[in-house]
C-alpha distance (Angstrom), angle and dihedral (degrees) to the residues before:
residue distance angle dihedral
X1 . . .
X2 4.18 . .
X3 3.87 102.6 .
X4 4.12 90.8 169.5
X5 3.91 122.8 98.4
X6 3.72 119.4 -173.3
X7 3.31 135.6 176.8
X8 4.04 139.3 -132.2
X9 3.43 137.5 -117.9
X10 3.95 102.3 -133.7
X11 3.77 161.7 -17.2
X12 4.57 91.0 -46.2
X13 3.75 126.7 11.9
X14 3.56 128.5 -94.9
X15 3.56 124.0 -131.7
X16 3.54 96.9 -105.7
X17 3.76 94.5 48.0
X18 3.63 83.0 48.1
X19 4.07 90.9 64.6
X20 3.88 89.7 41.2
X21 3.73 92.8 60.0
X22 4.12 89.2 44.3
X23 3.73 90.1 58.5
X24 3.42 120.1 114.9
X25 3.73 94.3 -127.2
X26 4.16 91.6 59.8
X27 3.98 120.0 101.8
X28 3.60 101.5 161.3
X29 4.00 153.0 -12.8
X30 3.93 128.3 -130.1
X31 3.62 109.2 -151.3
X32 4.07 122.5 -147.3
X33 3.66 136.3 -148.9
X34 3.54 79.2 -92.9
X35 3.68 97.5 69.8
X36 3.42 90.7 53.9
X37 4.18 134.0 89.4
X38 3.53 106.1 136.4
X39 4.39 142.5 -16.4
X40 3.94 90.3 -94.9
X41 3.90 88.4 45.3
X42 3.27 92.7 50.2
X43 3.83 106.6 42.6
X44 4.14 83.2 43.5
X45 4.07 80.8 63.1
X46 3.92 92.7 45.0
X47 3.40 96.8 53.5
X48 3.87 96.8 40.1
X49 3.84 93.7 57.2
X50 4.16 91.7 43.9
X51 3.89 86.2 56.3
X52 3.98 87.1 43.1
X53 3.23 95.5 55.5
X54 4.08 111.5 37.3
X55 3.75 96.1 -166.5
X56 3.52 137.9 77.8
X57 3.74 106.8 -63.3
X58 4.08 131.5 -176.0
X59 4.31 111.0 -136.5
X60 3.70 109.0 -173.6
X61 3.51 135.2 163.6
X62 3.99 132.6 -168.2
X63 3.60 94.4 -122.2
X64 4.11 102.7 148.1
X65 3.64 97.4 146.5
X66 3.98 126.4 -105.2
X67 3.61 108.7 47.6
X68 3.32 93.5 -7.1
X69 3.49 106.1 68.3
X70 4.14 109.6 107.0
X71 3.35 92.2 -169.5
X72 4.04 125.0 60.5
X73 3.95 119.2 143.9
X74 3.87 97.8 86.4
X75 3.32 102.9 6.4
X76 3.87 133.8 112.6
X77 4.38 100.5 -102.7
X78 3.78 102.0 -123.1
X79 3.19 121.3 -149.1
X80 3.62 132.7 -114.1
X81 3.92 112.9 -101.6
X82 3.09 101.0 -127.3
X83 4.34 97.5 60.1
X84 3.74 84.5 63.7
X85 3.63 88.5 88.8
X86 3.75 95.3 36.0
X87 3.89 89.0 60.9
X88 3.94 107.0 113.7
X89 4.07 96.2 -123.0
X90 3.42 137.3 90.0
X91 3.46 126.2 -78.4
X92 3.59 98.4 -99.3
X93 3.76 87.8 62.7
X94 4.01 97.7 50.6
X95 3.99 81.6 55.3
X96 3.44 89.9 53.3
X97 3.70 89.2 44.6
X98 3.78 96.7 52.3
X99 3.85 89.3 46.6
X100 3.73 95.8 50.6
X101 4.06 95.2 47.4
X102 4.17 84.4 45.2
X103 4.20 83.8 55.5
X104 3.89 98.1 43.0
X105 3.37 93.9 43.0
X106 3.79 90.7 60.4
X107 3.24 103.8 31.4
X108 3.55 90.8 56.7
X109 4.22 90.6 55.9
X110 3.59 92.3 38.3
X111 4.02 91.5 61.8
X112 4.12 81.3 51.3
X113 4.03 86.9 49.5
X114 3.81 94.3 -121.1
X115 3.20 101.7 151.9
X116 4.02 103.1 -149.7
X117 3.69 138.7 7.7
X118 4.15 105.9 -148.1
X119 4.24 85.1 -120.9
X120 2.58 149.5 160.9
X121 4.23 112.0 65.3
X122 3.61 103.7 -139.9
X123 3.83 103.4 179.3
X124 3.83 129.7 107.9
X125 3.90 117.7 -98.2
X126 3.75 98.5 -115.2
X127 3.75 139.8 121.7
X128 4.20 93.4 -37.1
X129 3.87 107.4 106.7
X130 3.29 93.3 -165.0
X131 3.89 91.2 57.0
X132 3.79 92.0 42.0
X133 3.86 110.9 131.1
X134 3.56 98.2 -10.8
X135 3.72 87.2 89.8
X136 3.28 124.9 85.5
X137 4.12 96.9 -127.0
X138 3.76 139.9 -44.9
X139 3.48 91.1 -108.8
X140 3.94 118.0 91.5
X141 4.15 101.7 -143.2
X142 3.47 90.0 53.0
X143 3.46 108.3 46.2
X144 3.99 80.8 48.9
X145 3.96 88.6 54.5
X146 4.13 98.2 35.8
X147 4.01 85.3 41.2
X148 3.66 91.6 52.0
X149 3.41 94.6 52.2
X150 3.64 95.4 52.8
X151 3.84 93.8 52.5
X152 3.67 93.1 42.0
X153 4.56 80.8 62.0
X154 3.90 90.2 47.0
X155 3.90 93.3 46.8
X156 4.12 87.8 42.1
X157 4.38 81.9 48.3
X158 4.00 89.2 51.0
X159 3.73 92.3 -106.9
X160 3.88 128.6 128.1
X161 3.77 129.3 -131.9
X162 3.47 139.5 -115.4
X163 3.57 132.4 -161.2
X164 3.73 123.5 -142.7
X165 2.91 142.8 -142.2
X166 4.27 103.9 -0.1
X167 3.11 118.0 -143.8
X168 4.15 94.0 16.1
X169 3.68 131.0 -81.3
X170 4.18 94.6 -171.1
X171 4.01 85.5 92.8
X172 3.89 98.3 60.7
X173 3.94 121.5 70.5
X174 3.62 98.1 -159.3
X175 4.19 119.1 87.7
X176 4.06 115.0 -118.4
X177 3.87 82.0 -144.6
X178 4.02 92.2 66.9
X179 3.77 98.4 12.7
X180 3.46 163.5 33.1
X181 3.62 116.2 -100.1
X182 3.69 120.6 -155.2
X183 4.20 120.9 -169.6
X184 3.80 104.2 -161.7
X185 3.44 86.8 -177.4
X186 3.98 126.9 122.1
X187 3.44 122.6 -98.2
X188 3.74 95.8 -128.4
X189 4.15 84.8 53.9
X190 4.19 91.9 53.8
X191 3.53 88.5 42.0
X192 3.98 97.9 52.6
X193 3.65 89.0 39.9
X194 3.97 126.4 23.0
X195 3.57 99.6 20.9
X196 4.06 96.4 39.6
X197 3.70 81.8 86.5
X198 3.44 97.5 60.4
X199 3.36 95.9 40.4
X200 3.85 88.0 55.9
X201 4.02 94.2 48.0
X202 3.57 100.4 42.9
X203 4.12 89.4 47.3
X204 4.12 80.2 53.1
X205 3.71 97.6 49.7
X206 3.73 89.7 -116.0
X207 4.20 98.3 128.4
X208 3.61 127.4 63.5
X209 3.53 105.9 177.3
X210 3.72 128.0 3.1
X211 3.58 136.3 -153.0
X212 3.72 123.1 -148.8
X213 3.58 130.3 -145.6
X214 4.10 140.8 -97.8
X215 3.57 93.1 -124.5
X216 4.11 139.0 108.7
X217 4.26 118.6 -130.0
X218 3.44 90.4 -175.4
X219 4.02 87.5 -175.5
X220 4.06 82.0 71.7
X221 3.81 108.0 28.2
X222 4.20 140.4 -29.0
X223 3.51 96.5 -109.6
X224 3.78 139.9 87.1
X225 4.19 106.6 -91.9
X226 3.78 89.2 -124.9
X227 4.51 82.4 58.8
X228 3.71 98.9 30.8
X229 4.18 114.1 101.3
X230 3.34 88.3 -165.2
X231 3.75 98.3 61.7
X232 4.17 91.1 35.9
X233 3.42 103.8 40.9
X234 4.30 109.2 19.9
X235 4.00 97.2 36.8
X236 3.74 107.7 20.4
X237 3.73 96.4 33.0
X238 3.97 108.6 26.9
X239 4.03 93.7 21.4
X240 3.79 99.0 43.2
X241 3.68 90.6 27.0
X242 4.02 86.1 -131.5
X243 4.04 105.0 -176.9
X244 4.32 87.2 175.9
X245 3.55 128.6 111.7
X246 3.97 115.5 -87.9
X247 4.13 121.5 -141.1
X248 3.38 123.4 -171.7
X249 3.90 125.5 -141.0
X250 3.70 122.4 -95.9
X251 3.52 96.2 -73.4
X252 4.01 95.4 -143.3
X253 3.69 89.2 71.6
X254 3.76 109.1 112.9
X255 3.74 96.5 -111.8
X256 3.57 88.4 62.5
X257 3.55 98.1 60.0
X258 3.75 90.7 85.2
X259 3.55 91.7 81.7
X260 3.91 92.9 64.7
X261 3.62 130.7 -124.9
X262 4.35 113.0 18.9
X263 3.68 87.3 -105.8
X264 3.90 95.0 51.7
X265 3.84 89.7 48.2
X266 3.96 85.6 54.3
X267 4.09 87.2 47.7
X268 3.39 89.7 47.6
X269 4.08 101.7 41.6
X270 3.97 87.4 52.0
X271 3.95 98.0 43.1
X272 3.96 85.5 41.8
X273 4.16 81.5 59.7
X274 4.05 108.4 -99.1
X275 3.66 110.9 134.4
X276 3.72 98.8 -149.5
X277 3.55 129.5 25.3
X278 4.09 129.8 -151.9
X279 3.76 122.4 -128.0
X280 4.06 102.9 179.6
X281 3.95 136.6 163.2
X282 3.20 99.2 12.0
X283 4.20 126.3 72.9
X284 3.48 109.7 -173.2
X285 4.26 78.5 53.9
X286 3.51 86.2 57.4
X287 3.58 88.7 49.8
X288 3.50 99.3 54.5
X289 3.52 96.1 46.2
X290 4.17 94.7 61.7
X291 3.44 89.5 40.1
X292 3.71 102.8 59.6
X293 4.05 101.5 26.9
X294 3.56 112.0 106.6
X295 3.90 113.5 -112.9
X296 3.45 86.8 -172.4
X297 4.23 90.1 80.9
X298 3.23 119.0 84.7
X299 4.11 109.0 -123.3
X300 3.45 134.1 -146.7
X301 3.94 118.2 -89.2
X302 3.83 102.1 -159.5
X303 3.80 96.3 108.8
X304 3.69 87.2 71.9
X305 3.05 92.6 84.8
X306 4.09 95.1 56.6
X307 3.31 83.0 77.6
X308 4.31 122.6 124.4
X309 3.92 90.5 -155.3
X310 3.65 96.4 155.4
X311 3.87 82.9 63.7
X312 3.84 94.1 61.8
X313 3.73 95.8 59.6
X314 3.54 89.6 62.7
X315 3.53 95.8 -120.8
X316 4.19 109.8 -172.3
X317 3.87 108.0 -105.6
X318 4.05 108.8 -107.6
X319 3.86 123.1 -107.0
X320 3.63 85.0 -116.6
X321 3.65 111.1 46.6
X322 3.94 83.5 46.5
X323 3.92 87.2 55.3
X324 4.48 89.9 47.4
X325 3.70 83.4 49.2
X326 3.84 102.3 57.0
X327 4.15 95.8 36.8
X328 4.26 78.8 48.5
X329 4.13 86.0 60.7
X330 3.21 94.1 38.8
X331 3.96 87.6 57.9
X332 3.87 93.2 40.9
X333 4.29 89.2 50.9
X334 3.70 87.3 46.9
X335 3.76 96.5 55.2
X336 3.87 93.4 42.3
X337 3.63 94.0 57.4
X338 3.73 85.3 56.6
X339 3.93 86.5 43.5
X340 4.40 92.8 43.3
């Protein structure tokens, strides 16, 4: 199968991004702030690239809420994670909370037909910047429970999950996107504390795909997480006994450059276990990528079942799930006025 996602330039499709997305090699397509204007727009684009391509085809999205959230004009303002445990209620509430920005989130993409956003953030809130407030604490048990919650309102939605970033990226202060992280901590320490919570929420059934991180434990192995068989297919696979589909991170981040040339990291991501690999912000990349992968190997098939296909058959939206998705904006505008 495809196990490529690429990305677009702007508001339609060009003819040349047109034959990238036809090519055998392409899966899938995250869209950006940039791709979007307005619903219409946006839903014009959708529909143009599922004609395009006449095949099963992955649209996702990183749309976690906060800072995260590429689209904002006519969309419900999600919260940052990490104010779920700053709202003044009880705990019961914040779960509610977290499941009711998980729902509205997805709900709002599935009525676009994207099929996933890459959410939710399951790192720790600790020295990582680029982590920051888009997790839902530093402390494990309750990103586990807030986490939870939030999944359990994208799998109530019809969306699927995805992990991020295995093992744990809130312990490094440098950003994959312009760096190369290194963890020097143990393994026992990641395992008791970053990766506890996806031990817990795989165990639970919570995660359907995961995506690891661009950054070196060198207590485990020497490469990046997200290139590293040992932590894809021995810990997160055999250890955790992870069945989900595994993305890699856009391999034109810095971090990834380790791994050589953009079609090596893409050899290396998929031998190292990921399913699918992301090729963003940069075209002639992208180019490179589908025209030096082998389509002679056979690739893995598990993101199949990522797919919202109920959505495409335009089934009309039930009395009830329209009735969960307006009390779940009504929680979410409630909790930003305490937030604003």
């Amino acid at each position: 199968m495809s196990p490529v996602i690429l990305d677009v330039r702007s508001f339609e499709l060009s003819p040349v991004e047109r034959e990238m997305l036809q090519h055998p090699l392409c899966g899938g397509l995250i869209l950006f702030s940039r791709n979007y204007a307005e619903k219409a727009q946006l839903s014009a684009l959708i529909k143009d690239i599922r004609r395009t391509v006449k095949k099963p085809f992955l649209i996702s999205v990183d749309h976690e809420g906060g800072t995260v959230q590429r689209f904002r004009e006519g969309f419900t303002q999600i919260p940052a994670m990490a104010n779920i445990e700053n709202v003044d209620v009880s705990q019961n509430v914040q779960l509610e909370l977290a499941q009711a920005m998980g729902f509205c989130m997805a709900y709002e993409l599935l009525q676009l037909d994207i099929d996933i956003s890459f959410a939710p953030v399951l790192d720790l809130n600790g020295v990582s910047e680029v982590i920051g407030s888009r997790a839902f604490s530093s402390e494990p048990d309750q990103v586990i429970r807030l986490s939870a919650a939030y999944i359990e309102g994208m799998h109530k939605a019809g969306m699927k999950s995805t992990g991020k970033h295995f093992p744990g990226h809130g312990s490094v202060t440098e950003d994959s996107h312009i760096a190369m992280p290194v963890d020097q901590r143990s393994f026992e320490e990641i395992q008791e504390q970053d990766m506890r919570v996806f031990q817990q929420l795989i165990a639970a059934k919570k995660i359907d795909a995961v995506m690891p991180a661009h950054v070196i434990y060198p207590s485990v192995d020497s490469n990046p997480a997200g290139f590293s068989a040992i932590w894809i297919k021995q810990i997160l696979r055999k250890q955790l006994g992870f069945e989900g589909v595994v993305f890699s991170d856009d391999l034109t981040m810095q971090a990834a450059s380790v791994a050589g040339s953009v079609t090596a990291r893409a050899e290396h991501a998929i031998e190292a276990g990921c399913d699918m690999v992301l090729v963003c912000n940069s075209a002639s990349q992208a180019e490179k990528v589908l025209d030096r992968l082998s389509q002679k190997k056979a690739y893995s098939q598990r993101w199949l079942n990522l797919l919202h296909k109920e959505q495409r058959k335009d089934v009309p939206v039930k009395p009830e799930t329209q009735a969960t998705y307006l009390e779940s904006v009504r929680l979410i505008n409630l909790a930003n006025q305490q937030f604003s």
